[in-house]
Structure formats: structure tokens, C-alpha cells
PASEBA-1860 file (N, C-alpha, C; in nm, 3 decimals):
! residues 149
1> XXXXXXXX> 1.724/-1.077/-3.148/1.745/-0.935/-3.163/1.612/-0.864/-3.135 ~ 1.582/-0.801/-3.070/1.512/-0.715/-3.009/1.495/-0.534/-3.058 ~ 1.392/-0.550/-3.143/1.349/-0.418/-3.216/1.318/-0.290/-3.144 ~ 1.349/-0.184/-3.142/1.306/-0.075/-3.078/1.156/-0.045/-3.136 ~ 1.049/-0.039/-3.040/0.876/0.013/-3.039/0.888/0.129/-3.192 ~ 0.974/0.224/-3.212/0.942/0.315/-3.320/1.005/0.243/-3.470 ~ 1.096/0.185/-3.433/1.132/0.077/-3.537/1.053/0.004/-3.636 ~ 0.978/-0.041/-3.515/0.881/-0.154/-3.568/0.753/-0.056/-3.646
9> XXXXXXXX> 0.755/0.049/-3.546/0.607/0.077/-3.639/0.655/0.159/-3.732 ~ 0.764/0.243/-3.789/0.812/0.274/-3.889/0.817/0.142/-4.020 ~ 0.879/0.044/-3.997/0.900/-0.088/-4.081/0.759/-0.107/-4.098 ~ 0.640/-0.091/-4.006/0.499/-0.176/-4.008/0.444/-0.057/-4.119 ~ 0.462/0.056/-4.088/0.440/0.146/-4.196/0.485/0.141/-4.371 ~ 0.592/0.132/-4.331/0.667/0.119/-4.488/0.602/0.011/-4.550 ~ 0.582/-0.147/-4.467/0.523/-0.260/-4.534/0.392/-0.229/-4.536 ~ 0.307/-0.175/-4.505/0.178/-0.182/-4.512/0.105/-0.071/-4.665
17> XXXXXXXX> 0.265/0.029/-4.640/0.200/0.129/-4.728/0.262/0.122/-4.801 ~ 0.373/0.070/-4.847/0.453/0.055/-4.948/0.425/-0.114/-5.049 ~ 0.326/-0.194/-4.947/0.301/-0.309/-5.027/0.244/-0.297/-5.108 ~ 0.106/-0.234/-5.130/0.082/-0.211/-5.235/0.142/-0.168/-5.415 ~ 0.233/-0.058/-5.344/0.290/-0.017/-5.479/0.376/-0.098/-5.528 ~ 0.474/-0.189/-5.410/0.554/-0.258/-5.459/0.484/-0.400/-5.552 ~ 0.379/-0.422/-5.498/0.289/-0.560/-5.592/0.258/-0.480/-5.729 ~ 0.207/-0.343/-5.702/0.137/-0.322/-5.850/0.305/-0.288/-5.936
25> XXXXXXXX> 0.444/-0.258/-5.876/0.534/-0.247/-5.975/0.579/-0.376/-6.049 ~ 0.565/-0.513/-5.922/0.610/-0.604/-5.995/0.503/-0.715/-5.985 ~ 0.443/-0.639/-6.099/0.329/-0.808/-6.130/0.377/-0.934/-6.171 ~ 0.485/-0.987/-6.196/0.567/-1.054/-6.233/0.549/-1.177/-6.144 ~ 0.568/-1.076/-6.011/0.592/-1.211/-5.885/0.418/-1.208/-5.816 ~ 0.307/-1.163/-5.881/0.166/-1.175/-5.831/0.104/-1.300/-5.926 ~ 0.048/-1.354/-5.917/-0.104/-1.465/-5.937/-0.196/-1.389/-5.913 ~ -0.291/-1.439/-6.006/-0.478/-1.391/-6.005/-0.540/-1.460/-5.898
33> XXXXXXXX> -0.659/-1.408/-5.867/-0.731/-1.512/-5.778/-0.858/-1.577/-5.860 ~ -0.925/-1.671/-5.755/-0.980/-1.730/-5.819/-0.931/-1.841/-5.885 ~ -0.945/-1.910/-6.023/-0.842/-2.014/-6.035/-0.706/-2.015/-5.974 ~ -0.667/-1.931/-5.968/-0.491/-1.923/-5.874/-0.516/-1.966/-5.736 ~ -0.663/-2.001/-5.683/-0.634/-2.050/-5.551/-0.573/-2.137/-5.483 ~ -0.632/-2.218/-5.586/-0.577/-2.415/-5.537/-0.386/-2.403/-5.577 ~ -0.327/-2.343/-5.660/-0.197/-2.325/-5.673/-0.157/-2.250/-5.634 ~ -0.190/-2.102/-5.557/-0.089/-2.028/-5.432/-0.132/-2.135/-5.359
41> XXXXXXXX> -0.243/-2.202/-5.297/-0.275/-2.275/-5.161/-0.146/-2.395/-5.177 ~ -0.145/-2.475/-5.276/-0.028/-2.557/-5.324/0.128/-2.532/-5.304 ~ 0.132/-2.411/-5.348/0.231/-2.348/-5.290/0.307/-2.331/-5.195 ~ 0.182/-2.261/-5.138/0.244/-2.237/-4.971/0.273/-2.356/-4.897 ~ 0.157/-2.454/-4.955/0.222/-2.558/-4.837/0.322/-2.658/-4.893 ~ 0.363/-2.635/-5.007/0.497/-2.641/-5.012/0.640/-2.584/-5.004 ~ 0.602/-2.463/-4.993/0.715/-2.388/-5.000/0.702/-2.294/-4.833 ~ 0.592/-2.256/-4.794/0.553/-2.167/-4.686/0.614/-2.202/-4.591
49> XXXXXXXX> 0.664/-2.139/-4.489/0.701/-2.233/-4.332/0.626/-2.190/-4.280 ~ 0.649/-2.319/-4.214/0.521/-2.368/-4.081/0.583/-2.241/-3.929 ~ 0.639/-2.226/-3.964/0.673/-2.104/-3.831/0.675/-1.973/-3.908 ~ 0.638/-1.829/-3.860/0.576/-1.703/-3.937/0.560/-1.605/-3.869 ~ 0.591/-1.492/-3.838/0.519/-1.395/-3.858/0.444/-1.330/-3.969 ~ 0.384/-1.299/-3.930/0.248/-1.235/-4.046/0.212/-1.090/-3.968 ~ 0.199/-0.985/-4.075/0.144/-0.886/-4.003/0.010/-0.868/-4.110 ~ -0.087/-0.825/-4.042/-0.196/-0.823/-4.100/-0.265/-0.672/-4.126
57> XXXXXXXX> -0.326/-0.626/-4.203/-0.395/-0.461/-4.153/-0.544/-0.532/-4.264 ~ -0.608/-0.479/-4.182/-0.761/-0.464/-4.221/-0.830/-0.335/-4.276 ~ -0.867/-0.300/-4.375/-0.932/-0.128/-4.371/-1.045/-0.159/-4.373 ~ -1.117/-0.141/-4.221/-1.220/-0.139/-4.206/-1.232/-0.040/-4.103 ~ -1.370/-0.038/-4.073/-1.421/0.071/-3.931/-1.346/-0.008/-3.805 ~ -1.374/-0.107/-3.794/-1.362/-0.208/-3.698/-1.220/-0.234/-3.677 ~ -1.132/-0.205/-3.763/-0.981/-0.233/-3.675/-0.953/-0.120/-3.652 ~ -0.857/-0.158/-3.512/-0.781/-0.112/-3.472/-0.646/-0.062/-3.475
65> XXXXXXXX> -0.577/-0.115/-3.609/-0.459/-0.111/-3.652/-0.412/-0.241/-3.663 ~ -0.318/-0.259/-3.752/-0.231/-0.391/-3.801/-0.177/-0.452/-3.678 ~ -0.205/-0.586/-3.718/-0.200/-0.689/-3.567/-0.083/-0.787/-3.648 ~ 0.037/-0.823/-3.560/0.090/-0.912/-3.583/0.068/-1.026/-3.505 ~ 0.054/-1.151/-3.624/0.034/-1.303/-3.586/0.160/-1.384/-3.559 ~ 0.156/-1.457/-3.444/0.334/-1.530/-3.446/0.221/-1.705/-3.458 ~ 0.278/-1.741/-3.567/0.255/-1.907/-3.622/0.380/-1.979/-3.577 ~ 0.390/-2.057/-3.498/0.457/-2.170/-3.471/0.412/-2.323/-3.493
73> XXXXXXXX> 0.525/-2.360/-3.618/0.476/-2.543/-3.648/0.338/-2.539/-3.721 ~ 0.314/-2.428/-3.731/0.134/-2.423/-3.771/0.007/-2.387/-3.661 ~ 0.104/-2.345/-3.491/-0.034/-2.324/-3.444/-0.016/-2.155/-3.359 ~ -0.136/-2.114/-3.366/-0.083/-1.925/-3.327/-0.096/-1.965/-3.190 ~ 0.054/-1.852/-3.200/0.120/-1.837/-3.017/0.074/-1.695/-2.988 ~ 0.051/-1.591/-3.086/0.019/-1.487/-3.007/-0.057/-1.391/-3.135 ~ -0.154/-1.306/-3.111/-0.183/-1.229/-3.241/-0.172/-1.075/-3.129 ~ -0.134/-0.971/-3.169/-0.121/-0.855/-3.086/-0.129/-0.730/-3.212
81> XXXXXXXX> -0.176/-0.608/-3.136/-0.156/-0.479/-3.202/-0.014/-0.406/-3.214 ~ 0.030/-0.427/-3.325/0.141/-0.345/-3.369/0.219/-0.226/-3.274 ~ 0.112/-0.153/-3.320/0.131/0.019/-3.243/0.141/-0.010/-3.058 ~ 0.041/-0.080/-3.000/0.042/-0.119/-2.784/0.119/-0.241/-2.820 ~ 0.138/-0.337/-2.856/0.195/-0.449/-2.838/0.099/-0.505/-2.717 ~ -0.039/-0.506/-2.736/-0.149/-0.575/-2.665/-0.175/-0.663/-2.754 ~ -0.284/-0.844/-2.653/-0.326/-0.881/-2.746/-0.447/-0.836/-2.793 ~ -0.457/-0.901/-2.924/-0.618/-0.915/-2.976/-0.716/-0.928/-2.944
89> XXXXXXXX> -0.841/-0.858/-2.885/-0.944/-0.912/-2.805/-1.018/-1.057/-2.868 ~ -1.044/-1.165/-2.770/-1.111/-1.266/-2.878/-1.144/-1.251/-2.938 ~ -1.239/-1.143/-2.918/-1.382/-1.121/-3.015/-1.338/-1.076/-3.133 ~ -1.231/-1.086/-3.169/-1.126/-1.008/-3.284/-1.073/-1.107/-3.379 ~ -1.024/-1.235/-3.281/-0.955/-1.321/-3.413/-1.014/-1.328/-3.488 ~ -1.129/-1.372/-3.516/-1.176/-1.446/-3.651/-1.137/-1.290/-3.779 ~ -1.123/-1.196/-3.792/-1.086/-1.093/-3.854/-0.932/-1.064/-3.863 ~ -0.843/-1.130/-3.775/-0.709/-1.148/-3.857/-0.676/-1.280/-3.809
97> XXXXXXXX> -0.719/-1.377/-3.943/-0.717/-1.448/-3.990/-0.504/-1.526/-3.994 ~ -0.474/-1.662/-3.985/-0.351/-1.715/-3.998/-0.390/-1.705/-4.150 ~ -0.276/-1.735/-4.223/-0.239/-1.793/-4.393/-0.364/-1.879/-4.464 ~ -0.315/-1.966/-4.361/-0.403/-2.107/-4.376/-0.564/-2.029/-4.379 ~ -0.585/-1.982/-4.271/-0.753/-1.954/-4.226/-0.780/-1.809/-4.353 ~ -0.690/-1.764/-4.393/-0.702/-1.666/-4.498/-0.736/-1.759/-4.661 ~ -0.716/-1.861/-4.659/-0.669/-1.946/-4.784/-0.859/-1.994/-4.796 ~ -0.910/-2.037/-4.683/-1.058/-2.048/-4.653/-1.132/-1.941/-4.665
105> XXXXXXXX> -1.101/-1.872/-4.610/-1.179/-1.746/-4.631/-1.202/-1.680/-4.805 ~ -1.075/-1.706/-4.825/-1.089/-1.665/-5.004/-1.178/-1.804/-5.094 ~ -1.180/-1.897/-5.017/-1.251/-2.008/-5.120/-1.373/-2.003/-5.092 ~ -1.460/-1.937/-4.900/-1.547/-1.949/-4.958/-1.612/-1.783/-4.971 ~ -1.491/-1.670/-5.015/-1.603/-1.597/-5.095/-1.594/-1.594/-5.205 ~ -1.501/-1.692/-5.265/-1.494/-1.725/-5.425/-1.600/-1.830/-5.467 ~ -1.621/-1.901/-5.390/-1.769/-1.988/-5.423/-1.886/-1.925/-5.382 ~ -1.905/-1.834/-5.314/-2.030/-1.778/-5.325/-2.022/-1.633/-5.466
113> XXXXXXXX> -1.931/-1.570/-5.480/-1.954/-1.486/-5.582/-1.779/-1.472/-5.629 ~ -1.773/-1.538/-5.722/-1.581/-1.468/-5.733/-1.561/-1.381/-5.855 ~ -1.649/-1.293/-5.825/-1.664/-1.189/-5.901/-1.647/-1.059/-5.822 ~ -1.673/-1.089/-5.716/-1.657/-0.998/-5.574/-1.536/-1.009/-5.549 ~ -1.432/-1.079/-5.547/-1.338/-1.107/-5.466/-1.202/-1.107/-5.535 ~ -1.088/-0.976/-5.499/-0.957/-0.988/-5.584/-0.905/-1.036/-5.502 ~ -0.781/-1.100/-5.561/-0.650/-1.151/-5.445/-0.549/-1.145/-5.567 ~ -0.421/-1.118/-5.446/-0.297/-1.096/-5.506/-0.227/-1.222/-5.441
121> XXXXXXXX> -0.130/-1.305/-5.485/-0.070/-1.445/-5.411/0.043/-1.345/-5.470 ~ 0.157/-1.448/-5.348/0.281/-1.392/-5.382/0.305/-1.545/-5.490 ~ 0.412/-1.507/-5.563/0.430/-1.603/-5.624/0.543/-1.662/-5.611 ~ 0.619/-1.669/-5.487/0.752/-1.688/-5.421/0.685/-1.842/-5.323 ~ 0.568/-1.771/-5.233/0.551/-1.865/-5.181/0.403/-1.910/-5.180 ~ 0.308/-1.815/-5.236/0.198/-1.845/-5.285/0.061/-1.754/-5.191 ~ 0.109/-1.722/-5.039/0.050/-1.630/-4.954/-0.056/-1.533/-5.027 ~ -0.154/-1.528/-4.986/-0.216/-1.393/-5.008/-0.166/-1.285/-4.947
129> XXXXXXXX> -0.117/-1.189/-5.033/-0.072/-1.073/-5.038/-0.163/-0.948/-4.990 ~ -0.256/-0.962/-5.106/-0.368/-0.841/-5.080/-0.493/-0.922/-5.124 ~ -0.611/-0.896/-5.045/-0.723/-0.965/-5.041/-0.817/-0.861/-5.066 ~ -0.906/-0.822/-5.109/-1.011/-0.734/-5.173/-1.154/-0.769/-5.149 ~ -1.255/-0.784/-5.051/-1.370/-0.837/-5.068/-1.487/-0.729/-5.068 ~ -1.630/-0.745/-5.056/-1.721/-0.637/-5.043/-1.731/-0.643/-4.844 ~ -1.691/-0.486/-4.826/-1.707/-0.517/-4.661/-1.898/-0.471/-4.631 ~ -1.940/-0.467/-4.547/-2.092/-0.368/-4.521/-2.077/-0.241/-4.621
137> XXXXXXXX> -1.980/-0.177/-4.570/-2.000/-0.019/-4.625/-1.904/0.004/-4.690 ~ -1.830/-0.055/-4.733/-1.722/-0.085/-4.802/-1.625/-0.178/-4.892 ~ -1.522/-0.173/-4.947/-1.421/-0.262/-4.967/-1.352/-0.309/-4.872 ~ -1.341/-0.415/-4.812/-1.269/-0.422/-4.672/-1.093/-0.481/-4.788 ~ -1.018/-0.458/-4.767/-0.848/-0.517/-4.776/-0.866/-0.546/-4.683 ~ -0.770/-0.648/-4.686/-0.675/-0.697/-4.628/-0.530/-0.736/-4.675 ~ -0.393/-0.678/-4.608/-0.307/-0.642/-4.675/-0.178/-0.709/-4.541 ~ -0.134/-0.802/-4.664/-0.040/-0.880/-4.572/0.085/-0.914/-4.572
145> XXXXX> 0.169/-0.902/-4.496/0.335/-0.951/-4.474/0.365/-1.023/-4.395 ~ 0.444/-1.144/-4.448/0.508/-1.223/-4.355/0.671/-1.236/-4.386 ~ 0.653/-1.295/-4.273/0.871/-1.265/-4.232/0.871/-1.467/-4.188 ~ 0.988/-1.505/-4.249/0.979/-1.633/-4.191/1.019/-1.657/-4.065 ~ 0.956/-1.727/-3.989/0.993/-1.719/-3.822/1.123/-1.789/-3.773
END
């Protein structure tokens, strides 16, 4: 099935701006970070599928808008901008990050200070949800949805 371009970025809207409120209504289905790492990480790779979309948004200077990731079996087939449906410039991946490469990223800025660093796991499948770190000039989020592929 094949989405209409305003579709998608209406839906990319609602999830991006509506995730938040929906995690802070139901803390129920969130985990802490920090000790909760090794058990969302547990999680997911038990429960997560290995095939995914993920949409990602960054608030930083530096993005460009929420990029969706397509994970197949575990390896990325495509990461692109939401809004052009272009890809990602290389020089870009390492900043939207797969599940997995997000799961690293939180361990090691939880071992260098995890006092710096919030995360929200879903507690369905264990994913980081919302990621919180110190950016340069900022708080950088990162704020995430996935759809099973």
C-alpha cells in the first residue's frame, strides 16, 4: 500500500509531536534509563523485529528534518528525509542512528556521565523512545517511532 507524500508527513507529524505527550500520559508502558539499559536492550532483541521502519527526528541545528530508516533482517536498506523522500547524505548517518546503533550510543554516554543522559524504552518492546543527551549548545532529543516492517 502506497501512502500519499501529505499523508505521510501529516502521520510523521502527529508521531513526532504527539510522542511525547503520549509517553509522558502513559508512564506505565516507559522504563528509566540507565540501569534499564541492559533490559530494554534484552528486550528488544527478544521481542524487536529484525525488519523496521524507524522514523527518527533529531532537535538539533544540524538536522534537517525526521529521516526514516528501513532495517531489513538487521541490515539498513535505506535512511531518507521524510518531508523530499531523498537520501541521507553520508556524512549524516552516524546521527540517525538504527535501534541497535542507538542502544550503543546510550551505553556509551551512560558510562561516561549517566547523569547527563535520559531515555525513555518502550516497554512493549524495549526501543528507545526518547533519548535526551547534552548537545554543543543544547539538549539534543532524539525522538523515535518504529512500525514493524
Amino acid at each position: 500500500m502506497r501512502l500519499s507524500k501529505r499523508f505521510r508527513q501529516i502521520f510523521l507529524a502527529m508521531s513526532v509531536l504527539g510522542l511525547p505527550l503520549l509517553t509522558s500520559a502513559c508512564k506505565e508502558n516507559i522504563v528509566g534509563p540507565g540501569e534499564s539499559l541492559s533490559s530494554a536492550r534484552a528486550l528488544w532483541a527478544a521481542t524487536g523485529p529484525t525488519t523496521y521502519v524507524m522514523t527518527i527526528q533529531l532537535s538539533c541545528e544540524c538536522s534537517k528534518g525526521p529521516v526514516v530508516i528501513r532495517v531489513r533482517k538487521g541490515i539498513v536498506e535505506s535512511r531518507r528525509y521524510v518531508t523530499s523522500g531523498e537520501l541521507l547524505e553520508p556524512q549524516y548517518v552516524g546521527l540517525y542512528p538504527t535501534v541497535e546503533e542507538l542502544f550503543d550510543f546510550i551505553e556509551a554516554r551512560v558510562q561516561s556521565d549517566p547523569t547527563r543522559v535520559n531515555v525513555e524504552y518502550d516497554a512493549d518492546t524495549g526501543f528507545p523512545a526518547r533519548v535526551e543527551v547534552p548537545g554543543i549548545a543544547q539538549q539534543d532529543v532524539y525522538t523515535v517511532t518504529i512500525l514493524a516492517g
